[in-house]
C-alpha positions as CSV (number, residue, x, y, z in Angstrom):
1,X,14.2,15.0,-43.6
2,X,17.4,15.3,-41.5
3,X,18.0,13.0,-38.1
4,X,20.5,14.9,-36.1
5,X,21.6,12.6,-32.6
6,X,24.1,14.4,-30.3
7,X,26.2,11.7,-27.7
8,X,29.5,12.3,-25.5
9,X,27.9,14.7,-22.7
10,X,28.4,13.7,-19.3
11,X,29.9,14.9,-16.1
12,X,33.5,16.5,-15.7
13,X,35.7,18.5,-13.2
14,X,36.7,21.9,-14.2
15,X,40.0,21.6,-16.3
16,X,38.9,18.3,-17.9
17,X,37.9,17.3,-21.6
18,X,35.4,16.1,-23.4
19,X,34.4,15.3,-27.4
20,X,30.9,15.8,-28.1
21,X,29.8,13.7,-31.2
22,X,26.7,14.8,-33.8
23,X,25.6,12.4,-36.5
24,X,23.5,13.6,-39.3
25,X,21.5,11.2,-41.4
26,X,18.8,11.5,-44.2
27,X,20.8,13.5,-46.9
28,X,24.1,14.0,-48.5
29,X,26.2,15.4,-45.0
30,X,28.5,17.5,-47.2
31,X,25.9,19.3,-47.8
32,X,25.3,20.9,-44.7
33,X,27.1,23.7,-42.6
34,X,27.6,22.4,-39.0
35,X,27.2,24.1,-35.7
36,X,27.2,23.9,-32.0
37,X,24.9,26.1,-30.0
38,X,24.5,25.7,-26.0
39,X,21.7,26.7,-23.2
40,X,22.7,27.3,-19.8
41,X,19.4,27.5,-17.3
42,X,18.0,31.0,-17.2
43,X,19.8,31.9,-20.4
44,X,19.2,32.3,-23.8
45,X,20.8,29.7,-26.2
46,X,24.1,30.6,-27.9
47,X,26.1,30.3,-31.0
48,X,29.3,28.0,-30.0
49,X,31.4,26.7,-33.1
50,X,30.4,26.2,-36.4
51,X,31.7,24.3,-39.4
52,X,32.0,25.0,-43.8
53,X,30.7,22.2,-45.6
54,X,34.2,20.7,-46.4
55,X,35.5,21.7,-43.2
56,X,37.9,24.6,-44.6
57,X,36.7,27.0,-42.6
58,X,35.6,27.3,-38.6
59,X,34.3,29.7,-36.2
60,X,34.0,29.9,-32.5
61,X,33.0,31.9,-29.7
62,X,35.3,34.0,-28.1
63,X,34.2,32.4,-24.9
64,X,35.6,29.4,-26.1
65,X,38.3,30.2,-28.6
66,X,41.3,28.4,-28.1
67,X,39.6,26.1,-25.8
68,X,37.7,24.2,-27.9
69,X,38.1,22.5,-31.5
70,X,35.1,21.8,-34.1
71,X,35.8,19.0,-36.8
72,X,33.8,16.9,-38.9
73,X,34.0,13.7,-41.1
74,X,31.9,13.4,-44.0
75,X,32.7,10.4,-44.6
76,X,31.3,9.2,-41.6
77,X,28.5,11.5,-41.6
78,X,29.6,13.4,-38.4
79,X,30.9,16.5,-36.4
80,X,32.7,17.1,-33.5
81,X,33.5,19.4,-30.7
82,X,36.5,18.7,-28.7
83,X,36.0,20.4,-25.4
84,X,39.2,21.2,-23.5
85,X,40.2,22.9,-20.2
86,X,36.5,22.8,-19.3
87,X,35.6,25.5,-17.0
88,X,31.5,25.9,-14.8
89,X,30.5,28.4,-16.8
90,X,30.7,26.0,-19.8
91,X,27.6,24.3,-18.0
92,X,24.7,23.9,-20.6
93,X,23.1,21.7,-23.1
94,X,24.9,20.9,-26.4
95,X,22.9,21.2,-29.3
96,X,24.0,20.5,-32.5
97,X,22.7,22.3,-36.1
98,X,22.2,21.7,-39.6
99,X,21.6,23.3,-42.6
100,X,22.1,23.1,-46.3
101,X,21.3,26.9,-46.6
102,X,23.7,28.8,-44.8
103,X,26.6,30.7,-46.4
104,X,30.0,30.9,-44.2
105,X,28.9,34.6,-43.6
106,X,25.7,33.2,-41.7
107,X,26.1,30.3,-40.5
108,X,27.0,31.6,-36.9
109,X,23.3,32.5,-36.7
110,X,21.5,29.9,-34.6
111,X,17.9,31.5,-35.7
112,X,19.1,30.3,-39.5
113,X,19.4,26.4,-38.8
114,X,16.7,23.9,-40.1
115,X,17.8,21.1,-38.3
116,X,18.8,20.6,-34.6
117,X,19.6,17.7,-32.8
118,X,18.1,17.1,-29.3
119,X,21.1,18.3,-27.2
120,X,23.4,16.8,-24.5
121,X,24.4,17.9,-21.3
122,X,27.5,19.1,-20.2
123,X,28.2,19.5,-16.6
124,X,31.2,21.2,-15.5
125,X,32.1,20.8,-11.6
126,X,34.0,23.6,-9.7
């Protein structure tokens, strides 16, 4: 089994930053493709930023393209998701995703993830 522990949420004004932190633990981390998915109240949860296995390739939202920056260190078993020029709507709980499965074509697809993290909140003030 995979343990997946999200960390670095917190409170911020609009126009702040802030680096979310996942570690993964229970099997080989290079393994896995990475991804960050969020939930806003009332909404449904959405694909965010994901991560290759050697971290060659990324995607993002185009909500948050050029905004924020997903990295990961396999040596230290974990991802990252630098979060700058933070606006409200940004608002939601961070989840993090794993999977050993996922192809770069597919993993952008949050219903394809095996193993999920139990999320952080992000609070964006206007």
């Amino acid at each position: 089994q995979v343990q997946v522990v999200e960390s670095g949420g917190g409170l911020v004004q609009a126009g702040g930053s802030l680096r979310l932190s996942c570690a993964a633990s229970g099997r080989i981390f290079s393994s896995y493709v990475m991804g960050w998915f969020r939930q806003a109240p009332g909404k449904e949860r959405e694909f965010v930023a994901a991560i290759s296995r050697s971290g060659g390739t990324t995607y993002y939202a185009d909500s948050v393209k050029g905004r924020f920056t997903i990295s990961r260190n396999n040596a230290k078993n974990t991802v990252y998701l630098q979060m700058n020029s933070l606006k409200p709507e940004d608002t939601a709980v961070y989840y993090c995703a794993a999977d050993s499965r996922l192809t770069i074509a597919t993993m952008r697809g949050l219903e394809k993830y095996e193993y999920w993290g139990q999320g952080t909140q992000v609070t964006v003030s206007s």
